[in-house]
C-alpha positions, 0 to 999 in steps of 0.5 A, a space after each residue: 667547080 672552076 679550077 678547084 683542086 679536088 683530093 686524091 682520097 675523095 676521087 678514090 671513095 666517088 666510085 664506091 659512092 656510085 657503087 652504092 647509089 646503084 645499088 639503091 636504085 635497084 632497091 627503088 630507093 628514091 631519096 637518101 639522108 647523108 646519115 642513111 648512107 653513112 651507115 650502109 658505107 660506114 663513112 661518117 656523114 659529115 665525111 659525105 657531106 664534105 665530099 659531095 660539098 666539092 661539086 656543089 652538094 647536090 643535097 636539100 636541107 631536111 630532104 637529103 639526097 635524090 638518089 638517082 639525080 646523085 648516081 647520075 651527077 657521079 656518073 657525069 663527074 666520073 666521066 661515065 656518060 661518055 663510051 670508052 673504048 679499050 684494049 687489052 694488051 696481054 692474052 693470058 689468065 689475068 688479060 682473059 679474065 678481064 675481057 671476060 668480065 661484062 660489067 665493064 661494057 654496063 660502065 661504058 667501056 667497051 672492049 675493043 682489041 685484045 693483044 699478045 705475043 703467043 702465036 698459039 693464042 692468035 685468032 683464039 676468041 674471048 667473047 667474040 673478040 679474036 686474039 690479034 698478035 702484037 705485030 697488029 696493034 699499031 695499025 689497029 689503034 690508027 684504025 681504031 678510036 682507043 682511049 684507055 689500054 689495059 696492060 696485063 703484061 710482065 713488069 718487064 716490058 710494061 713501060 716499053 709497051 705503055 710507051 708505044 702506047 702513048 705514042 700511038 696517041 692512047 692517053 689512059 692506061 690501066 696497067 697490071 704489071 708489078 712495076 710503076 709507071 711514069 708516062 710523059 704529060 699528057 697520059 694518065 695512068 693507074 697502076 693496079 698492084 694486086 700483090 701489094 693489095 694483098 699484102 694490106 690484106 695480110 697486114 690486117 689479118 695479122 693485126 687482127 690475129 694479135 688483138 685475138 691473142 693468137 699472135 
């Protein structure tokens, strides 16, 4: 694959990619045509083909795809064959409904530190994992490998803390806060915006709804 400039949009459908090839597996699918799984993702299959074209294929002409071999190449690509370890910042509803999800752990990232300023929630467990107030975390992450920290904190003190973070040598961060982040060279992030997500939502709905004639 070299140097080759891959685009944002074909990064963003690898995960849903692997989603289904997983779920192939599960169903002992053995092999798949690009047209088979254009029509379970509803991407059109020149649109897979050329995806799959910018890491070299992986497809046989007249036989199509190796549906494990191709789960397990996206895996590679995505870095899923590696142990990630993660930390939480932020103990509230959303910081706790994430250490609560598993499937993270099936995908390699493991959930190590969970981390807020509420004196109330130290030492309260959340699968195991106690509750560290903030005062800890510097100590913690030199003790501890951490590759990604996932930030479920106010807007306000999102880019301070993610700040800190890099500092500490964390080169990923997942943040929840409603506020971009921009980090220095060398630390990656994505922002996840739950409100603006729902907002496209509404867009649709409301798209939809004058189509109908209710609008």
């Amino acid at each position: 694959m070299g140097d080759k400039v891959i685009s944002l949009a074909v990064i963003r459908r690898l995960p849903r990619y692997y989603r289904y090839l997983g779920e192939l597996l599960e169903n002992d699918v053995v092999r798949i045509s690009s047209k088979e799984l254009s029509e379970r993702m509803h991407v059109t299959a020149s649109q897979i083909r050329q995806d799959l074209n910018n890491f070299g294929g992986f497809g046989q002409q007249g036989y199509g795809y190796n549906v494990e071999y191709l789960y397990t190449e996206i895996g590679k690509i995505l870095g899923l064959d590696q142990q990630y370890n993660m930390i939480i910042v932020g103990a509230g509803n959303l910081g706790q409904a994430l250490a609560n999800y598993g499937d993270f752990e099936r995908r390699g990232f493991v959930l190590s530190g969970i981390f807020d300023v509420n004196p109330r929630l130290e030492g309260v467990a959340i699968r195991g994992i106690p509750v560290r107030m903030m005062d800890e975390l510097e100590e913690f992450i030199q003790n501890n490998p951490v590759h990604i920290a996932a930030l479920t904190i106010p807007k306000t003190k999102a880019l301070q803390v993610a700040q800190d973070l890099a500092g500490l040598g964390v080169k990923a961060i997942w943040n929840f806060a409603s506020t971009d982040l921009h980090l220095p060279e060398g630390v990656v992030s994505q922002n996840v915006h739950l409100a603006e997500s729902l907002m496209q939502l509404s867009y649709s709905l409301r798209n939809l709804e004058r189509e109908e004639g209710k609008l």
